[in-house]
Backbone as a ProteinNet text record, in pm:
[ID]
protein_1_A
[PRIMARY]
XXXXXXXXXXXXXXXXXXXXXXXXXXXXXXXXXXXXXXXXXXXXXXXXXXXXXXXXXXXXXXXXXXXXXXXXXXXXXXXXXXXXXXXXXXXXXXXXXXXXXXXXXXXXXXXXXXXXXXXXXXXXXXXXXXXXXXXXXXXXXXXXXXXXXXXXXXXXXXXXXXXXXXXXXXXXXXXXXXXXXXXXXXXXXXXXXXXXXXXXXXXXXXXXXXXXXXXXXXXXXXXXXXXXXXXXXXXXXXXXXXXXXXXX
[TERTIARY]
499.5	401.4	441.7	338.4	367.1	428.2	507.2	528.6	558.7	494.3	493.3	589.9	664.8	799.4	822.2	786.3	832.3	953.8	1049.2	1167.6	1162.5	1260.5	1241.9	1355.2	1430.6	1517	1469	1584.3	1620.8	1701.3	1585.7	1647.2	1831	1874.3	2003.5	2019.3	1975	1998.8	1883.2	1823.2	1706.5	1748	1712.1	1820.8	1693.6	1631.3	1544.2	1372.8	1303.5	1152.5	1129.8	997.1	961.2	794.6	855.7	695.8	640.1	613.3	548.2	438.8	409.1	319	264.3	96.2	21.3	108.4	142	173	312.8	367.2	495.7	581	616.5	709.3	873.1	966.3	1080.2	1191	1263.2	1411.2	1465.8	1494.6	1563.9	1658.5	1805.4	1912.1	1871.3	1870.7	1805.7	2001.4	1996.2	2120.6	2145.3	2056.9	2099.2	2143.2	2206.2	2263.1	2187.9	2013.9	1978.9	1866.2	1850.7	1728.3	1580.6	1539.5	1383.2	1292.3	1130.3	1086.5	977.4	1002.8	968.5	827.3	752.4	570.5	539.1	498.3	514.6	380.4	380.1	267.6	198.5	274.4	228.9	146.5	132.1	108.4	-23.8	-93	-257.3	-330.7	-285.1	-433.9	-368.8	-281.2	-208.1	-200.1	-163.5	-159.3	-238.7	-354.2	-419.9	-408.8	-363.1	-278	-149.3	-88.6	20.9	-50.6	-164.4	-188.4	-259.7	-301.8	-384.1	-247.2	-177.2	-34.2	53.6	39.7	66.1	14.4	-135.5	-215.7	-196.3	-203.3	-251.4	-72.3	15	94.1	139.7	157	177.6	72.5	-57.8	-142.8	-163.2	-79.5	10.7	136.5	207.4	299.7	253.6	169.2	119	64	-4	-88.3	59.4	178.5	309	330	254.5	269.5	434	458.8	592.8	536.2	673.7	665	761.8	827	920.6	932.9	1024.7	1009.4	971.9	857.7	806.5	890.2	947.4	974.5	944.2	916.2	895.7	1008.5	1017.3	1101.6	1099.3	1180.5	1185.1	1296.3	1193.3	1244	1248.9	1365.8	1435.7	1408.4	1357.5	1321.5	1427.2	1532.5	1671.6	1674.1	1547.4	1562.2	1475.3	1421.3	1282	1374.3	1488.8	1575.3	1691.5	1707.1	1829.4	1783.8	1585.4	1557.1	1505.9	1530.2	1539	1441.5	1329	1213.3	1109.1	1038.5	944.6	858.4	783.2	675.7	697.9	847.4	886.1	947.9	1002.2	1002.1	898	756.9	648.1	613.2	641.2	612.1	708.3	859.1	922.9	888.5	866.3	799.9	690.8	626.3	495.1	502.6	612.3	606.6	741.5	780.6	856.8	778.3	879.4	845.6	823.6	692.4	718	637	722	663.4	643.2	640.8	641.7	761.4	857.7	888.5	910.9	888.1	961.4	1047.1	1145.9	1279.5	1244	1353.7	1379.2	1431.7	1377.9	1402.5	1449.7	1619.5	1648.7	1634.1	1643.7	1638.2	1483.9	1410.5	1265.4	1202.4	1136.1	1031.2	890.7	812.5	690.1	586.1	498.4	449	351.7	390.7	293.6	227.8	78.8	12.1	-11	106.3	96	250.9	319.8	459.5	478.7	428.5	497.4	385.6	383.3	266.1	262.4	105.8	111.4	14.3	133	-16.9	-128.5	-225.2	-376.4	-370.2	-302.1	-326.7	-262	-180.2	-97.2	-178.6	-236.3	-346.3	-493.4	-524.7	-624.3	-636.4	-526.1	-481.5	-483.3	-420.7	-368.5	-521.6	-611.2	-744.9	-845.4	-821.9	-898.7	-829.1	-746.6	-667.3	-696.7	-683.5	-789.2	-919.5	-980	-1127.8	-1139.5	-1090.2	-1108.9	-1043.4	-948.7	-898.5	-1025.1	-1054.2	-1148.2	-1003.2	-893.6	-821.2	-855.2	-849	-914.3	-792.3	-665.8	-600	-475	-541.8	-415.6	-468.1	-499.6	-560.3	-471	-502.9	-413.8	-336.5	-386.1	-350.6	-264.1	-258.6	-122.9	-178.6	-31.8	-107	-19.7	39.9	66.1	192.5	237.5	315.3	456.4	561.5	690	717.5	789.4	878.7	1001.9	1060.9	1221.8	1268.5	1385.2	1462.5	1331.8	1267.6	1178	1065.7	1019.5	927.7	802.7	701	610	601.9	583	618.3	487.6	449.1	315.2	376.3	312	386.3	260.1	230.9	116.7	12.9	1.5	-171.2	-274.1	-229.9	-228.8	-399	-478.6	-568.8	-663.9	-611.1	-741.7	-792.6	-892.9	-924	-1007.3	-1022	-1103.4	-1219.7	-1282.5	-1371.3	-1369	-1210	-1155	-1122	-1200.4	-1167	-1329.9	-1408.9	-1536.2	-1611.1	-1546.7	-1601.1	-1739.5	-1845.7	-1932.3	-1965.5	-1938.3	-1962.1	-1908	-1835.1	-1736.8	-1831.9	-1935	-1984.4	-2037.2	-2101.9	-2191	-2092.8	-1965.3	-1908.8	-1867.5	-1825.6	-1756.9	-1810.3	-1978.1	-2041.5	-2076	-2015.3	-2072.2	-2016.4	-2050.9	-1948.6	-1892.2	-1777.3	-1652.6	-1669.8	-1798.6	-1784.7	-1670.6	-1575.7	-1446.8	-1334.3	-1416.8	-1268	-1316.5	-1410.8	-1369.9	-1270.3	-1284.8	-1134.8	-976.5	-941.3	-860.3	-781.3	-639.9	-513.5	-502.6	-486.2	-582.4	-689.4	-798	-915.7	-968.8	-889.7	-916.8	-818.7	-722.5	-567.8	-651.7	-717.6	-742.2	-900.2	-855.5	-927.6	-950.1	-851.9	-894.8	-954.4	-1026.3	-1082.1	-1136.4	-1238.8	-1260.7	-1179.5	-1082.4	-980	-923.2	-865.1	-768.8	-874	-995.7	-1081.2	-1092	-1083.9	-1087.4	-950.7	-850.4	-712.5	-707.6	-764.6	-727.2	-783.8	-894.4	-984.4	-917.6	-839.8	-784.4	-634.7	-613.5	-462	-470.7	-558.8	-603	-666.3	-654.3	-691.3	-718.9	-834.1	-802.7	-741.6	-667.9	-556	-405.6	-407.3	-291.3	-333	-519.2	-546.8	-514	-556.7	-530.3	-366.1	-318.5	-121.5	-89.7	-141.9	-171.2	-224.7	-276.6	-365.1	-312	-252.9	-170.9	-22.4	-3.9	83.1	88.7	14	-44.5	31.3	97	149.9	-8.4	4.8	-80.9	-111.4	46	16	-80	-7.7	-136	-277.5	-290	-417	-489	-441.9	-458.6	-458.5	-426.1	-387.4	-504.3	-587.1	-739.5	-812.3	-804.5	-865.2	-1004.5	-1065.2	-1238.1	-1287.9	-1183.6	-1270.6	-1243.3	-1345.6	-1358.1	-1328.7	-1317.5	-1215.7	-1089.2	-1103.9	-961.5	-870.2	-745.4	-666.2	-709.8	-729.2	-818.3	-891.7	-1007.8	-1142.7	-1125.2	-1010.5	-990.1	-965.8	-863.3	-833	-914.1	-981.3	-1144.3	-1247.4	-1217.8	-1309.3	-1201.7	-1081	-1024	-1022.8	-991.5	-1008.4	-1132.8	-1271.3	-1385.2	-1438.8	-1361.2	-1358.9	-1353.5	-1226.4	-1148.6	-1153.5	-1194.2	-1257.8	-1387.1	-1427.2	-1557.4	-1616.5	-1439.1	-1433.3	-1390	-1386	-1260.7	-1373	-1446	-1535	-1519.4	-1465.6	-1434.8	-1544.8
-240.1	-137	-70.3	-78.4	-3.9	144.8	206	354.8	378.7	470.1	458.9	573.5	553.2	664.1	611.4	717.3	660	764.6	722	788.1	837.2	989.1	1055.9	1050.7	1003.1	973.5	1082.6	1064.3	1134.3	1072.7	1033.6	966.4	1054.1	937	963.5	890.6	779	730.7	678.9	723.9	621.7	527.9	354.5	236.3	205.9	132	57.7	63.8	114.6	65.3	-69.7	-47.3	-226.2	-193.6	-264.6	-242.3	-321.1	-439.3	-533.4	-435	-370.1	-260.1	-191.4	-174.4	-73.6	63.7	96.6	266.3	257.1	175.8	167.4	208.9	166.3	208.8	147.9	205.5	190.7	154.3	94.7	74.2	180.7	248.2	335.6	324.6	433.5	425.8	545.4	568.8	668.1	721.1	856.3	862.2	767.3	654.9	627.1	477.7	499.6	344.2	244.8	240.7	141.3	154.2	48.6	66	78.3	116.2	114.5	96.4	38.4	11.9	163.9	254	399.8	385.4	394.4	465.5	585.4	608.6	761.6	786.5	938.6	1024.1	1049.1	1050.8	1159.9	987.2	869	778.2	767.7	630.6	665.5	708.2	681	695.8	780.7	848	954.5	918.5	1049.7	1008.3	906.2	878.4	780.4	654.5	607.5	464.7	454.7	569.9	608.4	628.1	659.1	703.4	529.9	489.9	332.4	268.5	288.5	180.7	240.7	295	356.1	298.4	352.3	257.6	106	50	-84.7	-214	-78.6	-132.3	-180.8	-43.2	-29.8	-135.1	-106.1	-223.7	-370.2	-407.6	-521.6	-531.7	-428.6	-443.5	-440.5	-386.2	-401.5	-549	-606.2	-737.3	-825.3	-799.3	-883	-938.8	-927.4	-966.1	-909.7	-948.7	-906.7	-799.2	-679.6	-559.2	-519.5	-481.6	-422.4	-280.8	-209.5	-69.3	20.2	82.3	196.3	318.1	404.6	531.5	649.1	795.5	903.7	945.9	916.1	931.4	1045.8	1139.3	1273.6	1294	1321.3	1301.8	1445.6	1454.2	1634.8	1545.5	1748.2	1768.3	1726.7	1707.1	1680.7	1577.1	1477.2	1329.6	1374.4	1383.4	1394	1443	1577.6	1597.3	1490.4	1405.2	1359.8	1226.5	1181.8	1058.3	1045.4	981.2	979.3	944.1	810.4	788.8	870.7	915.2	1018.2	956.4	858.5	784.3	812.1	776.8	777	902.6	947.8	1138.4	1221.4	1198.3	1260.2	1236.2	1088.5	1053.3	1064.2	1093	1181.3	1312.7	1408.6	1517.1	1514.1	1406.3	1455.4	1395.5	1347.9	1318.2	1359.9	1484	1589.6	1629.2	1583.5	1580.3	1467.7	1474.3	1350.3	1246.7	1171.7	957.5	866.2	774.9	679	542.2	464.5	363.2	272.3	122.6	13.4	-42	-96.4	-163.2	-252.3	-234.6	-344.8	-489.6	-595.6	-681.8	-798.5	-799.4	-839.6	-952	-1000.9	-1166	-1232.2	-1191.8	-1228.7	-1260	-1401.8	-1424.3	-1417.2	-1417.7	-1363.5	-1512.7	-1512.1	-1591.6	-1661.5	-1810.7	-1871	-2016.3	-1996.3	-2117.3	-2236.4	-2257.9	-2423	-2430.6	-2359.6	-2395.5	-2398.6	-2269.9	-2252.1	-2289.8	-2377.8	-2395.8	-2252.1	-2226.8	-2129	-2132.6	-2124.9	-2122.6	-2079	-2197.3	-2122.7	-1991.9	-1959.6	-1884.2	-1720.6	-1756.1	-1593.7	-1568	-1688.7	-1700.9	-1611	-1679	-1625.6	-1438.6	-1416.1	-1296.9	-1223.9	-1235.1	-1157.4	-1125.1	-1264.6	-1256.4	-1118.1	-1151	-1047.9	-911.5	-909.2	-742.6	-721	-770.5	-768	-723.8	-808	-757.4	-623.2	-596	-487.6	-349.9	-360.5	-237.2	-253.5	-340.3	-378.1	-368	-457.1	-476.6	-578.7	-486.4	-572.9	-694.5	-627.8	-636.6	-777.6	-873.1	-1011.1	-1105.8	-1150.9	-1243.7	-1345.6	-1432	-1543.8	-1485.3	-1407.4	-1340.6	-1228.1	-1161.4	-1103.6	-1075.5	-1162.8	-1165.4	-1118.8	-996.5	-887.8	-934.5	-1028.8	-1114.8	-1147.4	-1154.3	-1200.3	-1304.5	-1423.7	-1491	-1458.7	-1409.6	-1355.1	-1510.3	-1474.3	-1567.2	-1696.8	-1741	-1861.4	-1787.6	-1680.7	-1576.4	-1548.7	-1496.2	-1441	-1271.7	-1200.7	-1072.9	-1012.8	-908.4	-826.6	-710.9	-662.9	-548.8	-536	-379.4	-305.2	-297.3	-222.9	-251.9	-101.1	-74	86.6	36.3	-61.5	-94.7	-76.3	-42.5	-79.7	82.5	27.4	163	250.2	222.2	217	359.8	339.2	418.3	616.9	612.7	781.4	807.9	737.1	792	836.5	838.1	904.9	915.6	1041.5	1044.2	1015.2	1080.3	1036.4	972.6	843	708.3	656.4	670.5	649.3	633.9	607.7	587	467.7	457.3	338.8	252.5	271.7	176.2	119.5	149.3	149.1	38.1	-23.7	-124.7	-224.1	-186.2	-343.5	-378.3	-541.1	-670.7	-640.3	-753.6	-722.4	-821.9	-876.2	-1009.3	-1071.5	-928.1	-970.7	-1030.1	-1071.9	-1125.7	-1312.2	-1304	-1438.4	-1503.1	-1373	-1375.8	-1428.8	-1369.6	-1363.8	-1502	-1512.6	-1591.6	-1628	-1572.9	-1699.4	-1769.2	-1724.3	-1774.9	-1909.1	-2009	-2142.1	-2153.1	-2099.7	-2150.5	-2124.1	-1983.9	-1922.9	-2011.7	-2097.7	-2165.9	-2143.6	-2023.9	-1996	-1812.4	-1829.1	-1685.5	-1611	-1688.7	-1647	-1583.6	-1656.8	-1691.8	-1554.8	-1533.2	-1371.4	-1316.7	-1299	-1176.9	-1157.1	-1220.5	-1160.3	-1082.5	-1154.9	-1058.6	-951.7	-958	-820.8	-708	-743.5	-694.5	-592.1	-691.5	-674.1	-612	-595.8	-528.6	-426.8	-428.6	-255.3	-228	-135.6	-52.6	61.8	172.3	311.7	395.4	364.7	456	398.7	297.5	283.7	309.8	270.7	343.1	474.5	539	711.4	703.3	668.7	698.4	666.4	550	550.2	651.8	674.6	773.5	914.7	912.6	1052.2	1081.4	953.3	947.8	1040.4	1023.5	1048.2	1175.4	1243	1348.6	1466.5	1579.1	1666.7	1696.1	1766.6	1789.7	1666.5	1559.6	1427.9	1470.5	1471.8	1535.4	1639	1730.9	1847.2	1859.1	1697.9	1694.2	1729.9	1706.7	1694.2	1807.1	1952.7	2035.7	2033.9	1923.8	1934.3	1888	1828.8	1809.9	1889.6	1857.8	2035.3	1984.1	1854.6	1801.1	1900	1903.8	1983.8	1847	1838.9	1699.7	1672.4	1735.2	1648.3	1600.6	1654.1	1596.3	1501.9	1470.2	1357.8	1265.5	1282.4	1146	1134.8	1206.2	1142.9	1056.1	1039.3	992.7	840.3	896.4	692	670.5	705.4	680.5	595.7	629.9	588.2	476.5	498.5	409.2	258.7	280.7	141.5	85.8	153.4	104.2	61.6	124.3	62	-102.3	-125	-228.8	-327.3	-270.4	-371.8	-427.6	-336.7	-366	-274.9	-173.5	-126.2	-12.9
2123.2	2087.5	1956.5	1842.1	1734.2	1743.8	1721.7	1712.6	1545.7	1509.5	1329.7	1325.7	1233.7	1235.2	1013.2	966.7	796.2	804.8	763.1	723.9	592.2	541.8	449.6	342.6	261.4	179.3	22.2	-48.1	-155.3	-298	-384.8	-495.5	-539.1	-574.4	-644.4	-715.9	-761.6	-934.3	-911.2	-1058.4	-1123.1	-1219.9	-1132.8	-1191	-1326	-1324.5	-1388.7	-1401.7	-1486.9	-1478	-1416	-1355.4	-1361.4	-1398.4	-1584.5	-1642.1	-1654.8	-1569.8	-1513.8	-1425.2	-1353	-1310.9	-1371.4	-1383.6	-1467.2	-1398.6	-1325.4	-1251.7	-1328.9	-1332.2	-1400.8	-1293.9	-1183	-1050.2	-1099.6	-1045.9	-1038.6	-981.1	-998.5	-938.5	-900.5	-781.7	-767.3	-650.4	-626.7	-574.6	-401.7	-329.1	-215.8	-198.9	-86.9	-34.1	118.4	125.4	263.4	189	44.5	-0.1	-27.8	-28.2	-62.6	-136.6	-220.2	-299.7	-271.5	-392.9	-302.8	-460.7	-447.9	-578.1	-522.5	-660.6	-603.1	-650.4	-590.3	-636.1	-639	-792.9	-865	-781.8	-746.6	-766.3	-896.8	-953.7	-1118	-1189.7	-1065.1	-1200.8	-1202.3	-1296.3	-1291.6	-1189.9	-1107.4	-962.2	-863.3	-877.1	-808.8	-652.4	-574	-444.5	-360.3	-443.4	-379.1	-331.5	-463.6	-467.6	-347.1	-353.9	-259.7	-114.1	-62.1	44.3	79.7	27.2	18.6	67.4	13.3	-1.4	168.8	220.9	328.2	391.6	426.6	551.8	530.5	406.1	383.7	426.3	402.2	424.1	598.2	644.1	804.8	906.8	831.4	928.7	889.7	788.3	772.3	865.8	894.5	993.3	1150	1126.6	1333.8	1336.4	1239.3	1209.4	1218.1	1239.5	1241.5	1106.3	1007.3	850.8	815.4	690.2	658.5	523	593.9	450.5	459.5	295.1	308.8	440.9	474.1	467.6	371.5	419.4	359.7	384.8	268.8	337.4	208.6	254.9	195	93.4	-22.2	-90.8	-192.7	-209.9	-303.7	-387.3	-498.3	-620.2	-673.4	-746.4	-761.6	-954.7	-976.1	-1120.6	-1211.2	-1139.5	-1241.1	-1320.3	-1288.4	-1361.1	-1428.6	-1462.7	-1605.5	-1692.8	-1699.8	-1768.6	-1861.2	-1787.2	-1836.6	-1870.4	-1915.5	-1902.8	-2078.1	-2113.4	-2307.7	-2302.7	-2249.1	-2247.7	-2244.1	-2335	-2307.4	-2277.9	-2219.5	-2114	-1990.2	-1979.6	-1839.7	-1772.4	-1883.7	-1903.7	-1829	-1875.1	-1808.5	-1662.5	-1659.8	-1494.6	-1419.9	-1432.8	-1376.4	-1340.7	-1443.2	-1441	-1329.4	-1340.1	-1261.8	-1173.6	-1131	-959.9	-908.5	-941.8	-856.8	-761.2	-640.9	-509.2	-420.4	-316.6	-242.9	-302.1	-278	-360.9	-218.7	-236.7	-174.5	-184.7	-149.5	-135.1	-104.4	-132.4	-72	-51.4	43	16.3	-56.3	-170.5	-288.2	-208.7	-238.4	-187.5	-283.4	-284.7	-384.9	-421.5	-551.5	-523.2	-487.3	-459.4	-438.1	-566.7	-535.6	-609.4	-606.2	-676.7	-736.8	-633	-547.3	-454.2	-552	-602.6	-666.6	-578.7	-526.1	-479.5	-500.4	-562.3	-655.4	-614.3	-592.5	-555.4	-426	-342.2	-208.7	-77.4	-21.5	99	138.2	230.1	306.1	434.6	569	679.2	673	718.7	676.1	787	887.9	1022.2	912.9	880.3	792.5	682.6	597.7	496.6	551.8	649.5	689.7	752.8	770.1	877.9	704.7	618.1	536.7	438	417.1	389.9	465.8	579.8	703.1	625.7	651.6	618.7	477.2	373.1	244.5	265.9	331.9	326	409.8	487	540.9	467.2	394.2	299.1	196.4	142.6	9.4	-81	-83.8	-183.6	-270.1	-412.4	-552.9	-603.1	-517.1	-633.4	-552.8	-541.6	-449.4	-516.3	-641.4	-687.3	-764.8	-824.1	-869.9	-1003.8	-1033.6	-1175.9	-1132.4	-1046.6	-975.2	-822.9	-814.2	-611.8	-522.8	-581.3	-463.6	-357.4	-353.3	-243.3	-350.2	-305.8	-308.2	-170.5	-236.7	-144.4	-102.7	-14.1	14.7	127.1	139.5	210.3	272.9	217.7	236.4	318.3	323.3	396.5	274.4	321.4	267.6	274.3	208.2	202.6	149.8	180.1	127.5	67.6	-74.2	-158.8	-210.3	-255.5	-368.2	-268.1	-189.4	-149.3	-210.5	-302.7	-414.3	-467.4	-443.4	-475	-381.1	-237.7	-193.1	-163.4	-58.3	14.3	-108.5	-239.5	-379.7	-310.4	-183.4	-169.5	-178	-164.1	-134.1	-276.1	-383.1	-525.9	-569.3	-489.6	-484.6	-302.9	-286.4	-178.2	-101.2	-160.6	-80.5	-60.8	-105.3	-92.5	-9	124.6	225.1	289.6	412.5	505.4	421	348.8	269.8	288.5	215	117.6	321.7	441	511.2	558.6	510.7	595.5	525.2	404.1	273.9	277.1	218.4	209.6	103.7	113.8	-37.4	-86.8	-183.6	-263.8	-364.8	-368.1	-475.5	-378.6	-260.5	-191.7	-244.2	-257.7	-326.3	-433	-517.7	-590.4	-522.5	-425.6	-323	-387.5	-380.5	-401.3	-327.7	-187.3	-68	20.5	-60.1	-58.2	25.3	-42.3	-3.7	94.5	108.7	177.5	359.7	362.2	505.6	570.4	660.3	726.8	852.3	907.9	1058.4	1037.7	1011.8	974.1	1144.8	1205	1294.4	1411.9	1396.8	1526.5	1519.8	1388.2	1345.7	1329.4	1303	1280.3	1487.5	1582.9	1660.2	1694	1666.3	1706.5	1637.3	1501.1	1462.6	1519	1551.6	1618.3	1774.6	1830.2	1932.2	1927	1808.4	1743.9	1723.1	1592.5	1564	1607.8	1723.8	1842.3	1740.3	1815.4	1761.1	1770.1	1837.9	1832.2	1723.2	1758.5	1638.1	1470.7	1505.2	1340.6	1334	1395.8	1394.7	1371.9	1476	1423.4	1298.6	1242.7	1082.5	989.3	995	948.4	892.5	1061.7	1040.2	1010.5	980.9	857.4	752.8	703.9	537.4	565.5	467.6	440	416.2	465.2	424.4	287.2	211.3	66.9	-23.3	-8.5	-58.7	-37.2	78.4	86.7	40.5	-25.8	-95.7	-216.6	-247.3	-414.4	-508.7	-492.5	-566.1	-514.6	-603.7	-616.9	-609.1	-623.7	-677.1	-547.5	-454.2	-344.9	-214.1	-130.6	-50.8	100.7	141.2	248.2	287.7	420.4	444.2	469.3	479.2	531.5	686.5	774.6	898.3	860.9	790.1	780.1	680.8	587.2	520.6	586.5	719	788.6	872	918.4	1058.2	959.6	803.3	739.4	692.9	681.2	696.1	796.6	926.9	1047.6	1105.9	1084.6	1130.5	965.2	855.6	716.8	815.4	844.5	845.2	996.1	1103.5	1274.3	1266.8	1109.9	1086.9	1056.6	962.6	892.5	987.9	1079.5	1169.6	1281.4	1297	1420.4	1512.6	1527.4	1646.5	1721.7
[MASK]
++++++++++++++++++++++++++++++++++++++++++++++++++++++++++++++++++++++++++++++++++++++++++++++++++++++++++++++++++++++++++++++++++++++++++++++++++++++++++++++++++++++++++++++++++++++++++++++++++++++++++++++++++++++++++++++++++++++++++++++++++++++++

């Protein structure tokens, strides 16, 4: 049985950019000894990308998919100080406080479909969970996946969920098709579509969406002044978003 528990860590060295990422996320050192690739708040698409990358991640993990660990990571004003980069200067600055991270997974390569087979059954499962976030962003031109120890791994899902960057469009958007999943990097690979669109079906329960859900840190929710959502009424609106998408 899923029980969602994100653990809370505390940068202590900032190792490396990785500016291979439009957000420009980082190499960083935590105090519990291990690395993590940090996702700024302060970066283009703010908590959003971060709150997308949360759900999209965890219900990849109830779906038995592979993800790093996610955990709540906080970042003290002391690094924007001592960082010579003034690019990376600012997005320090502006994501004092809570971030998001993944375990760095070392040694991993970049998942290319001309090199590595992939079950159509994980193909297809990982397709389903795409279409149901509306993630833009797994395509052949960057497809979101690392290979680790001969495994398939899911990373970035900061794309989807696209609909909570204009709210009122959330009930609409909750029942249209996603014609950009044709795009999809595994597109052709997922041949048992039906089969996993019923398990998922039968996985994500509503209640494990909700334990998701309520995840989400409050302050995130509060980030965006212009909108008049309290943080409940933000998550009863991903909540019934994504049970929508699912079938439930």
């Amino acid at each position: 049985m899923y029980k969602p528990e994100i653990r809370n860590v505390n940068v202590i060295r900032y190792v490396t950019p990785l500016r291979e990422g439009g957000s420009l996320p980082a190499i960083v050192e935590a105090d519990d000894d291990f690395f993590y690739v940090l996702k700024f708040r302060g970066a283009g698409q703010g908590v959003k990308a971060l709150i997308a990358e949360l759900i999209g991640g965890e219900m990849a993990r109830v779906l038995g998919l592979k993800m790093p660990e996610i955990v709540f990571i906080n970042l003290d004003e002391s690094f924007s100080k001592t960082e010579p980069d003034e690019e990376i200067q600012d997005l320090l600055r502006a994501s004092t406080g809570l971030n998001l991270g993944l375990h760095f997974l070392s040694g991993a390569i970049t998942f290319d479909p001309t090199v590595k087979e992939i079950d159509s059954l994980i193909a297809s499962k990982i397709l389903l969970l795409d279409y149901i976030l509306m993630n833009v962003d797994r395509t052949v031109r960057n497809t979101n996946m690392l290979v680790w120890h001969k495994d398939l791994w899911l990373i970035d899902h900061g794309a989807s969920l696209y609909f909570h960057h204009n709210w009122a469009s959330w009930k609409e958007q909750s029942v249209k098709s996603f014609p950009l999943i044709k795009n999809h990097v595994l597109y052709t690979f997922a041949k048992n579509l039906e089969e996993n669109a019923v398990d998922i079906k039968a996985t994500l329960s509503h209640e494990i969406i909700n334990s998701i859900v309520n995840l989400i840190p409050a302050q995130w929710l509060m980030e965006d002044m212009n909108e008049h959502e309290s943080p409940d009424q933000k998550r009863a609106i991903y909540l019934e978003f994504i049970t929508t998408r699912v079938g439930l």
